[in-house]
C-alpha positions in Angstrom: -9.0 -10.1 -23.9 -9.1 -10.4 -20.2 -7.1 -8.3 -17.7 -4.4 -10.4 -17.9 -3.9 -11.4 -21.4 -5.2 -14.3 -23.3 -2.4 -16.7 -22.4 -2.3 -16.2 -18.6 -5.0 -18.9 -16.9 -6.4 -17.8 -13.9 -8.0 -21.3 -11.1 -9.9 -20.3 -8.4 -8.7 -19.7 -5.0 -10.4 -18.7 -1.7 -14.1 -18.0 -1.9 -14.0 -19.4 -5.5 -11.5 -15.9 -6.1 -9.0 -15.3 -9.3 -6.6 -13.2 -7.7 -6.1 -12.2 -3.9 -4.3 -8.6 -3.3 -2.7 -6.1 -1.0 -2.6 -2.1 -1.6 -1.7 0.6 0.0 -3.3 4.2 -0.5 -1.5 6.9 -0.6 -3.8 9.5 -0.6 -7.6 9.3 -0.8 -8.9 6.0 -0.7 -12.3 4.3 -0.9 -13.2 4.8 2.6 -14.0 8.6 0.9 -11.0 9.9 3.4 -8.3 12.3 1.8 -5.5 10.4 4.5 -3.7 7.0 3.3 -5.2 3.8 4.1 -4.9 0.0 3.7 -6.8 -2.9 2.0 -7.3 -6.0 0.5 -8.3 -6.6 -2.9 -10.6 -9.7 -4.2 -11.6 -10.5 -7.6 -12.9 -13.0 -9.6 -11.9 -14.1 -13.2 -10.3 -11.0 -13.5 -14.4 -9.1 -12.9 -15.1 -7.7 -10.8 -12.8 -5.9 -8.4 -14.3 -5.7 -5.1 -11.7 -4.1 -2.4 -12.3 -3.1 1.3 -10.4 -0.7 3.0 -9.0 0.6 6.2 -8.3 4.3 6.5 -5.1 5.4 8.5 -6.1 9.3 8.5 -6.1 10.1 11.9 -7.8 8.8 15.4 -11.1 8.2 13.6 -11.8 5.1 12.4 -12.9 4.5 9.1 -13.8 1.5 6.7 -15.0 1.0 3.3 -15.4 -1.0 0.3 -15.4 -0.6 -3.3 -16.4 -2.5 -6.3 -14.6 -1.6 -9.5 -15.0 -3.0 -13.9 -12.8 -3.0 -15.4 -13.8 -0.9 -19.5 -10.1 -1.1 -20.8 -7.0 -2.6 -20.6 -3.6 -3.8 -22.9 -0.4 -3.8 -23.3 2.1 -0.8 -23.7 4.4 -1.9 -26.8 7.5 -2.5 -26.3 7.6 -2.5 -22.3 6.6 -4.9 -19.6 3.5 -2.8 -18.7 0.1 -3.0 -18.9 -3.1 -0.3 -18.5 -6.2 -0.4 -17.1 -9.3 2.0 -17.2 -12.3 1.2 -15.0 -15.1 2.2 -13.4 -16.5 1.8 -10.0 -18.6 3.1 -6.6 -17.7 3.1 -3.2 -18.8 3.5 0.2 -17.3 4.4 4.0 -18.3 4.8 7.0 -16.2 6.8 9.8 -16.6 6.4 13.5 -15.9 9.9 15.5 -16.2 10.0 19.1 -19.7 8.9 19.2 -21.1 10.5 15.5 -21.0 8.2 12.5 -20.5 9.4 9.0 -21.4 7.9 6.1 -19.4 8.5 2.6 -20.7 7.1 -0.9 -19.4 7.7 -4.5 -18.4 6.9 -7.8 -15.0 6.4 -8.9 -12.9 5.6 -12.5 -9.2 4.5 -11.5 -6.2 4.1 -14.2 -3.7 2.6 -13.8 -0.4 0.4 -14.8 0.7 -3.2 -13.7 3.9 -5.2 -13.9 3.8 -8.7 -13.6 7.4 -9.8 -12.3 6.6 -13.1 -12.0 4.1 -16.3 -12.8 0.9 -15.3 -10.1 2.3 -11.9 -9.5 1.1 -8.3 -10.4 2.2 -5.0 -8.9 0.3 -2.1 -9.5 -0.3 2.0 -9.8 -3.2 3.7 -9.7 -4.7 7.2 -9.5 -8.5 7.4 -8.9 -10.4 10.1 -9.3 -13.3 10.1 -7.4 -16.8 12.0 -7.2 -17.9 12.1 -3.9 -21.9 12.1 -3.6 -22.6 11.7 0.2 -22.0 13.6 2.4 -21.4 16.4 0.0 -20.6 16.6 -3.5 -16.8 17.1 -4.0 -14.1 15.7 -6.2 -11.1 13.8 -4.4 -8.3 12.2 -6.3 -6.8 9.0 -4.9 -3.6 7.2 -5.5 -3.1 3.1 -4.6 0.2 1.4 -4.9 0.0 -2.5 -4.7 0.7 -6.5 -5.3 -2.1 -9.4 -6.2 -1.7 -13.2 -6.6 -3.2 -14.2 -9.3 -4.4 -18.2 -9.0 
């Protein structure tokens, strides 16, 4: 069963995509910054994920990407919801006053979606993350967001 269920077609849009989105993160993201951020999402036929992000910490500037699989999803019985359990890396790089920083990692994000509407699917997530560059740490992340689903 894909992401979306067995009765829920996806075409292809931009790029040849399945599904176009818009998050917000409201603390960690995949830029391997503890600060909120913004990105886009891409993915196609439901597999991958791929996302790239913008991080809003403070005056440095950051960007990175992830690429997430999806291992497990359904539905919740009972209620218009639907889980999702997956497993991913991801990568940022932060430019300081000069110094450039480089962040990489794996990370396994779980979440819930509600799809309001034909095309439509909001989201919640929390992502734990294991940070492997520049230092091993843990960092927990938590996205909030909408994709279009063609």
């Amino acid at each position: 069963m894909g992401f979306y269920g067995e009765n829920v077609r996806c075409d292809e849009g931009p790029l040849q995509t399945s599904a176009l989105g818009v998050y917000v993160s409201l603390a960690g993201n995949a830029t391997g910054t503890m600060g909120p951020g913004v990105g886009i999402l891409l993915s196609w036929k439901e597999r991958p994920l791929l996302g790239l992000t913008w991080s809003l910490l403070d005056r440095k500037q950051t960007l990175g990407a992830f690429g997430d699989w999806r291992v497990a999803d359904g539905s919740i019985e009972q209620t218009p919801l639907r889980y999702y359990l997956g497993g991913g890396g991801y990568g940022g790089i932060t430019f300081n006053e000069g110094d450039v920083d480089v962040a990489l990692g794996a990370r396994v994000p779980a979440g819930l979606s509600f799809l309001p509407a034909r095309h439509w699917e909001l989201f919640f997530q929390l992502v734990p993350m294991l940070e492997v560059l520049p230092e091993l740490g843990l960092r927990l992340g938590a996205d909030l967001g909408f994709k279009y689903r063609f």
